[in-house]
Backbone as CSV, one residue per row, in Angstrom:
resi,resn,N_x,N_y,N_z,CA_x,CA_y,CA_z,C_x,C_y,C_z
1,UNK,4.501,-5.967,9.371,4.382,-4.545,9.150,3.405,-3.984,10.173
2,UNK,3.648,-2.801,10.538,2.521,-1.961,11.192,1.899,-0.820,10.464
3,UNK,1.034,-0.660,10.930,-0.060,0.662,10.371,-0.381,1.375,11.175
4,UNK,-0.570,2.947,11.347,-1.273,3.633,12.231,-2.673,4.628,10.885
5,UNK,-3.397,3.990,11.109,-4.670,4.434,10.382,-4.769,6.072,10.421
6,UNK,-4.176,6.550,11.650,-4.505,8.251,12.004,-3.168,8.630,11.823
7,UNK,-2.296,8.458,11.771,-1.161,9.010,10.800,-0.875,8.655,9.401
8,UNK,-1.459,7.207,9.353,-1.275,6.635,7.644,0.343,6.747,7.513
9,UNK,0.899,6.365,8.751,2.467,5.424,8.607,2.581,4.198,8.592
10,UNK,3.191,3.695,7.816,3.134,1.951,7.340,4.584,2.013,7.818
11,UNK,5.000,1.032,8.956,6.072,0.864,9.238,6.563,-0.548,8.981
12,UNK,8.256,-0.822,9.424,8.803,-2.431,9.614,7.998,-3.075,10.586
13,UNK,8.249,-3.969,10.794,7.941,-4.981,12.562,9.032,-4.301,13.186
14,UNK,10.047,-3.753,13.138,11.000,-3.063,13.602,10.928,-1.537,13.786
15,UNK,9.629,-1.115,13.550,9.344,0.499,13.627,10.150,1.430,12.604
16,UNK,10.612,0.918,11.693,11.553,1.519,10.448,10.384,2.100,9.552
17,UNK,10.416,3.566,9.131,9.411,3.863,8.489,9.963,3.860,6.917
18,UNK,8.371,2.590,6.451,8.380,2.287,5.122,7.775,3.308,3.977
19,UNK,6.533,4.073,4.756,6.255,5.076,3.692,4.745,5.468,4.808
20,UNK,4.485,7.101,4.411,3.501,7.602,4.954,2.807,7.506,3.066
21,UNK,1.212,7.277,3.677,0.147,7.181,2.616,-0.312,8.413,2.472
22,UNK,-0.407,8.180,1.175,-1.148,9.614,0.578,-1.946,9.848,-0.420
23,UNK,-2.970,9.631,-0.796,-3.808,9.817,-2.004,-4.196,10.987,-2.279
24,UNK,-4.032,11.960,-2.886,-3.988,13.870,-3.317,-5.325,13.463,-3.606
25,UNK,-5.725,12.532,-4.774,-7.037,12.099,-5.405,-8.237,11.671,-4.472
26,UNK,-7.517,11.207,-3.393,-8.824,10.140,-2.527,-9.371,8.880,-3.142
27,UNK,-8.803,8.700,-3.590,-9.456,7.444,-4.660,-9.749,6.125,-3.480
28,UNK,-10.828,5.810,-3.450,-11.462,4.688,-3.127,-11.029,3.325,-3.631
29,UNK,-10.872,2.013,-3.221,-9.850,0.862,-3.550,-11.385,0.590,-4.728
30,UNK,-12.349,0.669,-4.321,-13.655,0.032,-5.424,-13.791,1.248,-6.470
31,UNK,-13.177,2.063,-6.867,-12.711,3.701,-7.377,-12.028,2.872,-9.069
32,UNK,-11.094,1.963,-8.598,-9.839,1.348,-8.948,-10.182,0.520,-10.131
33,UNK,-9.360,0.277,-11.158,-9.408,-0.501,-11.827,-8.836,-2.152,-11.559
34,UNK,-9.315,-3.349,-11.401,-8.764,-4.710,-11.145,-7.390,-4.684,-12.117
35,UNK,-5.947,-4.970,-11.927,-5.409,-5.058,-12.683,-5.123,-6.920,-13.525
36,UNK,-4.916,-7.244,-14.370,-5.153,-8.790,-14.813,-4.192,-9.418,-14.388
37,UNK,-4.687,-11.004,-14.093,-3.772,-11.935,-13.029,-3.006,-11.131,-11.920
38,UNK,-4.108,-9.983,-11.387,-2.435,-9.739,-10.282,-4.039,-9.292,-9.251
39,UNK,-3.342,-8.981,-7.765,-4.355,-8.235,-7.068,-4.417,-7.118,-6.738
40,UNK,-3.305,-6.352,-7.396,-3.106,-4.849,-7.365,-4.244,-4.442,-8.399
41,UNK,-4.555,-3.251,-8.115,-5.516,-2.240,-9.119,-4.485,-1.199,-9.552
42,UNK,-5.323,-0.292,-10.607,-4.601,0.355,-11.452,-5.734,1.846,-11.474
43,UNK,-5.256,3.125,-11.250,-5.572,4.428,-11.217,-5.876,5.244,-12.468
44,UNK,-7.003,5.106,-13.505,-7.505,5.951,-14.742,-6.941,7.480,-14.643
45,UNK,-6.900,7.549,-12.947,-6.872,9.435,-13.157,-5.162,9.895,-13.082
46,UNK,-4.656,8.796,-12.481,-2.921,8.995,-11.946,-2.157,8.309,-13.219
47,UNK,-3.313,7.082,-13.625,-2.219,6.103,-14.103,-1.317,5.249,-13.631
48,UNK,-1.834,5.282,-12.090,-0.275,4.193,-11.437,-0.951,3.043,-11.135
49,UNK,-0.329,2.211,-10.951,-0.475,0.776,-9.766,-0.579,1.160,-8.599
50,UNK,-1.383,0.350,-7.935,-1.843,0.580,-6.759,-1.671,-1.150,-6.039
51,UNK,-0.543,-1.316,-5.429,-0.308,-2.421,-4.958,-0.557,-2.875,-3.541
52,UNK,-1.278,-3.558,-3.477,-2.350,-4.092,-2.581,-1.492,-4.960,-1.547
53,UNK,-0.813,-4.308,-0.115,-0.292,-4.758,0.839,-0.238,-6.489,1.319
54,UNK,-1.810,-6.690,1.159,-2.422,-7.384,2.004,-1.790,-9.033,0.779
55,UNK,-1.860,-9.249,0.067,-0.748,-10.121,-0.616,0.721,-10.017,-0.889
56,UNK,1.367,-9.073,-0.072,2.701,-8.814,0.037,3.493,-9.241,1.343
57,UNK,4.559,-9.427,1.229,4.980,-9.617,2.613,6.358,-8.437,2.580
58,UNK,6.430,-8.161,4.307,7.575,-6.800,4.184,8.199,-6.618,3.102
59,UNK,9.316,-7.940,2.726,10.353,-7.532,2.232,9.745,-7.239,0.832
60,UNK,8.734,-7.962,0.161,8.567,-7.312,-1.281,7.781,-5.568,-0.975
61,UNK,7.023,-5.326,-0.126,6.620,-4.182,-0.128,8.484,-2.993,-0.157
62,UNK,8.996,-3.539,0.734,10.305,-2.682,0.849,10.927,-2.592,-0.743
63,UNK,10.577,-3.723,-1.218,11.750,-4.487,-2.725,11.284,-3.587,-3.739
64,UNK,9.976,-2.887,-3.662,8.938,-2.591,-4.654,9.113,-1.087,-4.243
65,UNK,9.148,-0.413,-2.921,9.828,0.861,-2.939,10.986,1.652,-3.190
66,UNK,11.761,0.399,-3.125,13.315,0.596,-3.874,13.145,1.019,-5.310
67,UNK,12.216,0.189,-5.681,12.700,0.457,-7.285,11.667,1.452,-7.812
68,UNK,10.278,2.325,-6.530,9.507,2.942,-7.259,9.286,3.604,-5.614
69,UNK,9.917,4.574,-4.913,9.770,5.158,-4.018,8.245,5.722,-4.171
70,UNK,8.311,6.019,-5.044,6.337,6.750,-5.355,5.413,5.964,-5.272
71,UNK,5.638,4.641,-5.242,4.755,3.858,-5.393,3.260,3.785,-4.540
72,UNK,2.095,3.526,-5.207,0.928,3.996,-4.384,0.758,1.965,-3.551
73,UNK,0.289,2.538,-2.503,0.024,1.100,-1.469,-1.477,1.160,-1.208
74,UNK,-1.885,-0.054,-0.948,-3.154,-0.010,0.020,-2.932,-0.955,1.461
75,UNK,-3.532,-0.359,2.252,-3.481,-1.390,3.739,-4.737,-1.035,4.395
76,UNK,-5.299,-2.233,5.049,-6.641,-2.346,5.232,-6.200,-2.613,6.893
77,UNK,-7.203,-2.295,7.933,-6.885,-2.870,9.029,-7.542,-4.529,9.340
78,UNK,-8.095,-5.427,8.283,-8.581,-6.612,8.149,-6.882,-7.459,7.342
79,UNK,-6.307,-6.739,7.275,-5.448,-7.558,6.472,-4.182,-8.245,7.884
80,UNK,-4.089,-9.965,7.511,-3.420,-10.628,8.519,-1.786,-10.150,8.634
81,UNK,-1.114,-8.982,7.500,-0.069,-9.309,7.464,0.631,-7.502,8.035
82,UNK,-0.695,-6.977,8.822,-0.495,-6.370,9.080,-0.915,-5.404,10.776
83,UNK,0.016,-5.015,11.760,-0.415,-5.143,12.969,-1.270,-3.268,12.643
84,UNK,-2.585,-3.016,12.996,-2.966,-1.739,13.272,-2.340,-1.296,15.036
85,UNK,-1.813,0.067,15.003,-1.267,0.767,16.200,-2.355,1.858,16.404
């Protein structure tokens, strides 16, 4: 996957755009609630999952927008599974 930090587009390795980021809230990842046995966190003020890139690989991030286009992401530019542009 790629990232551009100053647009906050998360793309394929193929430049296919997977989803532009958006937090209305700003919520901070340490903001977040730990969710149990998993490494996603969970949002008190939204209520959503917040699924944490950096233990995903493309195809489940893609697998997981299929079935929840809204879905909130995090991507860090420390994370290995992801190239910053």
């Amino acid at each position: 996957m790629r990232f551009n930090p100053e647009t906050k587009v998360l793309s394929t390795d193929d430049g296919l755009l997977i989803k532009v980021l958006h937090c209305p809230l700003q919520k901070r990842w340490e903001q977040l609630h730990p969710a149990t046995n998993s490494p996603h966190r969970s949002c008190s003020d939204c209520e959503r999952e917040v699924l944490d890139t950096a233990f995903m690989s493309e195809s489940q991030v893609l697998s997981a927008l299929q079935l929840d286009p809204s879905a909130c992401l995090r991507v860090t530019a420390s994370q290995t599974n992801v190239e910053i542009q």
